[in-house]
C-alpha positions as CSV (number, residue, x, y, z in Angstrom):
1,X,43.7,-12.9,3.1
2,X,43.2,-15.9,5.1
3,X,39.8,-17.4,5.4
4,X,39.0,-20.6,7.8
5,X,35.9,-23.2,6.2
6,X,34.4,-24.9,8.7
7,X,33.2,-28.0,7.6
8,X,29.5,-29.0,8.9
9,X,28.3,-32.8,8.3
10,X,26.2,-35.6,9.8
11,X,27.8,-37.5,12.1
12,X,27.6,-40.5,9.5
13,X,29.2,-38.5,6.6
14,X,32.8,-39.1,6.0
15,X,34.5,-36.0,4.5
16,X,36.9,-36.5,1.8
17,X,39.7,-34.3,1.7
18,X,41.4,-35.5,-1.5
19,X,40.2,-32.7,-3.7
20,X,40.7,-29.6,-1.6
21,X,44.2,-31.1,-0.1
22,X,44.9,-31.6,-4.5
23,X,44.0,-28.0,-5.4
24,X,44.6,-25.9,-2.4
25,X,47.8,-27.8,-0.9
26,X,49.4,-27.7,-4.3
27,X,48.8,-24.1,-4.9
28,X,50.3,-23.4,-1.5
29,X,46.8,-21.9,-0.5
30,X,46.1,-24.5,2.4
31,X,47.9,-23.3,5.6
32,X,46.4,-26.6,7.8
33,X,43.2,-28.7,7.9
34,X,42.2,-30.8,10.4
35,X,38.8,-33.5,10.3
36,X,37.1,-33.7,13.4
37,X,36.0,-37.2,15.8
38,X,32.4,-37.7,15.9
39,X,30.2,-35.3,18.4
40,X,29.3,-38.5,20.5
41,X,32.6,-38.2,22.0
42,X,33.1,-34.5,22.8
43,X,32.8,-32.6,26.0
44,X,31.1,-29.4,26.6
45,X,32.0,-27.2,28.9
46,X,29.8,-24.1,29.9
47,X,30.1,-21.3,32.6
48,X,26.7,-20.8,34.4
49,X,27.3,-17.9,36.9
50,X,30.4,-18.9,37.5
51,X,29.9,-22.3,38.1
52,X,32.1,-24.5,35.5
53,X,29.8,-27.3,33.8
54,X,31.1,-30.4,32.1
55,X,28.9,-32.7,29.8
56,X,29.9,-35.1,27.7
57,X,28.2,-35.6,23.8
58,X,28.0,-33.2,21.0
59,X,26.8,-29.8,21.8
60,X,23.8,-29.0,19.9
61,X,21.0,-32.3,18.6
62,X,20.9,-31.1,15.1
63,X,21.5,-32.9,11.8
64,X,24.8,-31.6,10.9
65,X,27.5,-31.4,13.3
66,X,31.2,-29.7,13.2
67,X,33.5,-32.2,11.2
68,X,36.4,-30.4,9.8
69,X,38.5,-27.3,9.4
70,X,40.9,-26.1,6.8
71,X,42.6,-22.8,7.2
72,X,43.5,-21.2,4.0
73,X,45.8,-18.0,2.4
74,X,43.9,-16.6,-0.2
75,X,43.5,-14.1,-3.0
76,X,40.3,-12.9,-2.0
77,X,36.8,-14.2,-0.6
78,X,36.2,-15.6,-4.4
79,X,38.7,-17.9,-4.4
80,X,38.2,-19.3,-0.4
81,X,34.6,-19.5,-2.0
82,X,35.8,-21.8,-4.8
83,X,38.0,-24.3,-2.7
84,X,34.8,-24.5,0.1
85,X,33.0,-25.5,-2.9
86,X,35.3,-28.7,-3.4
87,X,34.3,-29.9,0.0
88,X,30.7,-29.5,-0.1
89,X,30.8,-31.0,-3.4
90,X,32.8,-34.0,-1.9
91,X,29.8,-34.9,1.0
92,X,26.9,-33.1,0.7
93,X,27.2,-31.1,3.9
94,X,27.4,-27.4,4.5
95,X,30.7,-25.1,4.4
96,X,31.0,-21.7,6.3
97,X,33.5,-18.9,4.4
98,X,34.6,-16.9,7.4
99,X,37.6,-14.3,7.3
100,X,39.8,-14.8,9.9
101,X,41.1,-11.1,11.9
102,X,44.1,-10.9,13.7
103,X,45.0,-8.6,16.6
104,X,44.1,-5.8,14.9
105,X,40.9,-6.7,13.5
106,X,40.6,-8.2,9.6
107,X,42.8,-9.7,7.9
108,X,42.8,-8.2,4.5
């Protein structure tokens, strides 16, 4: 099954990837991660009835922002659970579990 963790942090918070890229890259569970620049320098882009709108900055003013994405093959929702909780451990932020569907729906 493969399960995507998004990483949420405050734009401060440097994420360490050591301990998931040890466990899940040697098991040959990690399929990709990916850290993310800091909100301040993203763009936004909305459609407003049709009417394409480009704003610079991070999307939403809240304390934690995106920071990072690892996309992993799993056993089962247990085990994505497990590696998500090396990263939270690791910086104090938040991790979403989320399966990840294909074409045809889930993934399982």
């Amino acid at each position: 099954m493969k399960f995507l963790l998004n990483v949420y942090a405050s734009a401060a918070t440097a994420l360490d990837h050591e301990r998931i890229l040890a466990v899940a890259g040697r098991s040959g569970e990690l399929i990709a991660g990916h850290a993310l620049s800091d909100p301040s320098i993203s763009t936004v882009v909305q459609v407003r009835d049709g009417v394409v709108e480009v704003n610079d900055g991070p999307y939403l003013p809240v304390a934690q922002q995106a920071a990072g994405q690892y996309l992993l093959d799993c056993e089962s929702r247990e085990r994505a659970v497990e590696l998500a909780a090396l990263v939270a451990d690791g910086h104090g932020g938040t991790v979403e579990v989320r399966p990840v569907m294909d074409s045809a729906g889930w993934e399982m």
